[in-house]
N, C-alpha and C positions, 0 to 999 in steps of 0.2 A: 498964820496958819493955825488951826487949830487944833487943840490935844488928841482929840481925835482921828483927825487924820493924819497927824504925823505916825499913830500906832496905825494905822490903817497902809502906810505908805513903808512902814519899816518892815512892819510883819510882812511886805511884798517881797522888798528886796532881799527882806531872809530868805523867806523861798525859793523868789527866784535865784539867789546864790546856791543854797543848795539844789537846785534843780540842775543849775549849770553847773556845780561841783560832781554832782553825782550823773551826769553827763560826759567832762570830762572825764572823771574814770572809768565810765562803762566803754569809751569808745576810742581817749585813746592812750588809758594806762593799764587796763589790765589786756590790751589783745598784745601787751610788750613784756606781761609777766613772764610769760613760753620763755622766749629768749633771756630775758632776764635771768630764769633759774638755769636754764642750758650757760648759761655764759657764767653762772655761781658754781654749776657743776666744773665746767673747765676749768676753770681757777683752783677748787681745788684738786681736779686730776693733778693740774699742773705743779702745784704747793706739794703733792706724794711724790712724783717723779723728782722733782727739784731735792727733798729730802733725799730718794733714795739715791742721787747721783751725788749729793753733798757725803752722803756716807760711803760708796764706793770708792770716792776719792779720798777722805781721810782714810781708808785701807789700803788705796795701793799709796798713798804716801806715808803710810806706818812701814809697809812690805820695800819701799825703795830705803825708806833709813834703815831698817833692820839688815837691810843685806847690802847695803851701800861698802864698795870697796870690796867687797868678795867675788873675786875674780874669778876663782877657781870653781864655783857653782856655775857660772855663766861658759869655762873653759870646757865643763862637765857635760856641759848641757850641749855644747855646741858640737862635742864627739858625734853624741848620740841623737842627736837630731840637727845636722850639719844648716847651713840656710842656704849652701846649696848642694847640687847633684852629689859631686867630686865621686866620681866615676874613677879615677887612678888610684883614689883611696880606700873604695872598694876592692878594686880589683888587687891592691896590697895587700891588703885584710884579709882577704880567701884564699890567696898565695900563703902567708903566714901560718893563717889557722889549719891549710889544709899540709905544708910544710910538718908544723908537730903533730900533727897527727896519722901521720904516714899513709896519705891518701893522695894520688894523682888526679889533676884538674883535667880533663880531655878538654873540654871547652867551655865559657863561657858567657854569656850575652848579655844585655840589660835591652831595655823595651820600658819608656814613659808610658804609664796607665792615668785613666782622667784622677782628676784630684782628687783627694779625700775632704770633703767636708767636714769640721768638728761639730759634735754634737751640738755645745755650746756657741752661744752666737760670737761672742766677746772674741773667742781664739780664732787663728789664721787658718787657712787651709795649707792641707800639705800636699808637698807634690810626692807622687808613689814610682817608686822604680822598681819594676819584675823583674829578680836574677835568673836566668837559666843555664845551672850548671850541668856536666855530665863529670861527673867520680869514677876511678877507678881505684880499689885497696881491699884492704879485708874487714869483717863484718865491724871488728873490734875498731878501727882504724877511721871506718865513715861513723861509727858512735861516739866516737870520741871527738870527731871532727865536729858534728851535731851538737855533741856537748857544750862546744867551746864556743859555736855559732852562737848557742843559748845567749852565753855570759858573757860576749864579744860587748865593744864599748857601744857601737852604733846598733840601732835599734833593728832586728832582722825577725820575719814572721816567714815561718816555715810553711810555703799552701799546699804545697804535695809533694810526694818523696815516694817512686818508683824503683824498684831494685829487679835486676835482672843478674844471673848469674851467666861467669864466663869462661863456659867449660874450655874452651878453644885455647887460652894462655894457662889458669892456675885455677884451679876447683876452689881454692881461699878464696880465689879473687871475685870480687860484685862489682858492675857498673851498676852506676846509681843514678838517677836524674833527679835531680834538686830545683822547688821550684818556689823562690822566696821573693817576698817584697821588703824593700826598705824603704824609709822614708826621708823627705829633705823641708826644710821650714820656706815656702813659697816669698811672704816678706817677714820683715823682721819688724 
């Protein structure tokens, strides 16, 4: 064969390679780029999420050593946001609080209301229980009573407080309708 035509026959197959080069990529590596960079994109979504849960847990395993063994926060905690109803222990608690404070219970109810959702995603829902009391004492005696509600260990939101006076037994004395939620930890 001659020099000539071996440059005649190389210079072909350059071509023709690149022609098939540059075919293969027009047809079937770049209609795979799309995907390609969506699937670069996931990865690294994936790489920020992975970081931020690798760092939420080095914090709550900093927050369980730090308070590992302290029972008495967990004791604290379990008053005032019990994980569950304990309806008896209510009902002790208002007997007492209303006991020093020289206020008479006429009656009182409880009434499950739908859950409370927490703002945050992370925490549980709580379940809400409606008190409906009705008071009878003098003005100083349901303040004082309110007072102690405040600061009481279990967590109590006061939603409305009606007072009627009752001329018929003692001009001191007030009935009072009391109309509170408390709450209970749903799971744990």
């Amino acid at each position: 064969m001659r020099s000539s035509t071996q440059r005649i026959l190389s210079v072909f197959i350059f071509a023709t390679l690149l022609v098939g080069s540059l075919l293969i990529n027009q047809y079937l590596i770049y209609p795979l780029r799309g995907d390609i960079q969506k699937k670069r994109g996931e990865i690294e979504a994936l790489r920020g999420t992975l970081s931020d849960q690798a760092l939420i847990a080095s914090q709550v395993q900093k927050l369980l050593e730090k308070y590992k063994g302290q029972k008495q926060i967990e004791n604290a905690l379990s008053i005032s946001l019990p994980s569950e109803k304990k309806i008896p222990s209510i009902v002790a608690e208002w007997n007492g609080l209303s006991s020093s404070a020289g206020v008479i219970i006429r009656s009182l109810s409880f009434k499950d209301l739908p859950q409370k959702q927490s703002a945050t995603s992370n925490a549980h829902a709580l379940g809400v229980i409606e008190i409906r009391s009705r008071l009878n004492g003098t003005y100083d005696a349901i303040k004082k009573f309110l007072m102690s509600l405040e600061i009481n260990a279990r967590i109590v939101d006061v939603e409305k407080l009606s007072m009627e006076s009752n001329i018929k037994t003692d001009k001191d004395l007030i009935d009072v309708v009391v109309v509170a939620r408390t709450y209970y930890q749903l799971d744990k």
